[in-house]
N, C-alpha and C positions, 0 to 999 in steps of 0.2 A: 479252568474254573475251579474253585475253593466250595468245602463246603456251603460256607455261608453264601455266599453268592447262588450255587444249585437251590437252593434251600430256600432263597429271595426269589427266584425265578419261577420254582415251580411251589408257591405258598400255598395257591388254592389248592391246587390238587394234591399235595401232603395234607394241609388240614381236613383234607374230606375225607382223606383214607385214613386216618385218624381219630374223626367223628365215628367212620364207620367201625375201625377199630375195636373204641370203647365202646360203642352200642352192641357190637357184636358178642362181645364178651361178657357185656353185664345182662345182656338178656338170659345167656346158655347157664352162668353160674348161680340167676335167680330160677330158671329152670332147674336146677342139677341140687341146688339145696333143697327145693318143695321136693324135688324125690328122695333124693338121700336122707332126710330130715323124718320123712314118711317112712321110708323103709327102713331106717335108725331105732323109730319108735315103734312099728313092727315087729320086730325082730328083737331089741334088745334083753327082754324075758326070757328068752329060750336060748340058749350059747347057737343050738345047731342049726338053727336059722340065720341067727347073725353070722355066725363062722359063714354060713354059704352065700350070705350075701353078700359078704365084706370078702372072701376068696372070688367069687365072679367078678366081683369091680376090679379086684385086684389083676386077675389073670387079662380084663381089659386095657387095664393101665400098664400091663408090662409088651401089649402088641407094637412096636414101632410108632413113631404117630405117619410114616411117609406111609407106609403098609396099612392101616388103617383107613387110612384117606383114601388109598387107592383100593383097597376092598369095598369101598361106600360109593363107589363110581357106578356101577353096573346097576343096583337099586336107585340107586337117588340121582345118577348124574355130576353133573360139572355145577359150583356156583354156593350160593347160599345150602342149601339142605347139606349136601354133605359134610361141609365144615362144619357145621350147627351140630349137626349128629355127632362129630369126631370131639368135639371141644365138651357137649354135655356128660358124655361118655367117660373123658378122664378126667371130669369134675369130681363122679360120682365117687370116686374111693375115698379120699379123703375127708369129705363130708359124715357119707356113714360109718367109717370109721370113728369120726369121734364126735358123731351123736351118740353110739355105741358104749362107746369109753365114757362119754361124759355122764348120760343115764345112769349108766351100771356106778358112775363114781359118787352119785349122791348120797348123803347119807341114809341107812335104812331105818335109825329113827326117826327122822326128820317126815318120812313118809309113813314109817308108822303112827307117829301122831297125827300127820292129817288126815289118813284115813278114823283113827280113832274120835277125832270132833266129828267124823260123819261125813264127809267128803268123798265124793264116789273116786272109782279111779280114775275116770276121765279128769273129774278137777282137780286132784291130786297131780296126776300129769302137767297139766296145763299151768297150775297155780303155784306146784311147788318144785316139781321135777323139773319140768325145762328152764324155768329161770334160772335154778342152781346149776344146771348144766349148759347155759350158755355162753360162757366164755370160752367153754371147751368146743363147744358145736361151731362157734363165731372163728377158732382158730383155726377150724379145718375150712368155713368158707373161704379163707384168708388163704390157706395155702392152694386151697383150687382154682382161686381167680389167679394165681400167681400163676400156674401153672397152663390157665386158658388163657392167658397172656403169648406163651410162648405157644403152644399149638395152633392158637388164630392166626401167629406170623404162619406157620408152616401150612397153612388153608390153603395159601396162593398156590400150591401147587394142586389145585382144582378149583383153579380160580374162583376163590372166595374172596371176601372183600377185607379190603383193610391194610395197613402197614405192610404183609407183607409182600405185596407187589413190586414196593420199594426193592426189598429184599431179594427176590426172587428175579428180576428185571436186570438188579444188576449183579451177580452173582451167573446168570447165564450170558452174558457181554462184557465177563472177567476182561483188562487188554484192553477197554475199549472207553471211549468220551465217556465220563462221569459213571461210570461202573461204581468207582470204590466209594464214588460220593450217593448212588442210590443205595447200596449198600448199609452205610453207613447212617445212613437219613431213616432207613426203617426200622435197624436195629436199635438205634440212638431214642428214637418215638417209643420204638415198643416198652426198654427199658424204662423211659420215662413215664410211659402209663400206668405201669405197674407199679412204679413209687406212688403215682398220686391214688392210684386204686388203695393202697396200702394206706396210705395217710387218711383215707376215707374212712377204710375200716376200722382205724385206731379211735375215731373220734366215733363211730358206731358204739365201737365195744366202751369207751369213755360212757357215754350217754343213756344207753340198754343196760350196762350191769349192774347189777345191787352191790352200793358202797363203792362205784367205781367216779360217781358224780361226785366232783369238785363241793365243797359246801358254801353257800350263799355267803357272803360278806357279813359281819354282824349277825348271824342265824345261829 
């Protein structure tokens, strides 16, 4: 049997693990930005806050993700929780990372004039800070989802849901009827989610950034 035949055979159950996939990943990275995003504005004002916030995620993001996973078994168990926890987890560095960068890169008369018409800090924040810094903030969702892309495949091995079961299924039945075709079926998906994740976010950042919308026809 051929990929594409595997792949005709077993359709519902790839596209389910699929659905699950992306719902998996885009729930943890809309999770993992409200915090990183929070702790970004936080922290940004003071180096030795941020330094320690951005060295935690960081010293998070350099644990294995197999070690990790398997750390998260004895609290959480097998299934949904632990991968959830493992995927939000090395969402977080690169988020606050460059909410971080992007905050600290606005310009500081831009905020000095709006605090100067009277604008408190909070709307100063809100009105002038984070719009200027969001392309920067929007680059790092981007590299997070790319990156909970790849750790949701490696979930399966606490049986989490999603693509890669493909993966892991065959991969343990190396040698064996359609191994290289499950294999390849989950790694093939997973890649491919990640483009259209990516394509997604292009036309986010397209539509959110100032001056980044196209101009009307005749306008």
């Amino acid at each position: 049997m051929n990929l594409w035949e595997y792949v005709e055979d077993r359709w519902d159950l790839i596209l389910f693990e699929t659905v699950q996939h992306a719902s998996m990943v885009a729930q943890c990275v809309l999770v993992a930005a409200v915090l990183g995003v929070l702790i970004g504005v936080a922290t940004y004002r003071h180096p030795r806050p941020a330094a320690l916030a951005t060295a935690g995620a960081g010293v998070l993001f350099t644990i294995p993700s197999l070690a990790m996973l398997g750390l998260l078994i004895p609290p959480l168990g097998l299934g949904v929780a632990p991968s959830v926890t493992a995927i939000v987890l090395y969402s977080l560095l690169p988020i606050i990372r460059n909410t971080v960068v992007g905050l600290r890169g606005v310009d500081a008369t831009l905020v000095d004039a709006a605090r100067g018409i009277g604008m408190s800090r909070h709307r100063s924040l809100t009105r002038v800070e984070l719009p200027l810094a969001w392309p920067v903030i929007l680059t790092g969702i981007r590299v997070a989802t790319q990156l909970a892309m790849g750790v949701g495949a490696v979930a399966a091995y606490v049986s989490g849901p999603g693509l890669g079961e493909q993966i892991f299924s065959g991969l343990a039945r190396l040698g064996g009827a359609n191994a290289v075709n499950a294999t390849l079926t989950g790694t093939i998906g997973v890649a491919l989610l990640a483009l259209l994740f990516d394509g997604v976010f292009v036309l986010i950042g397209r539509f959110t950034t100032p001056g980044a919308r196209p101009a009307a026809a005749g306008g």
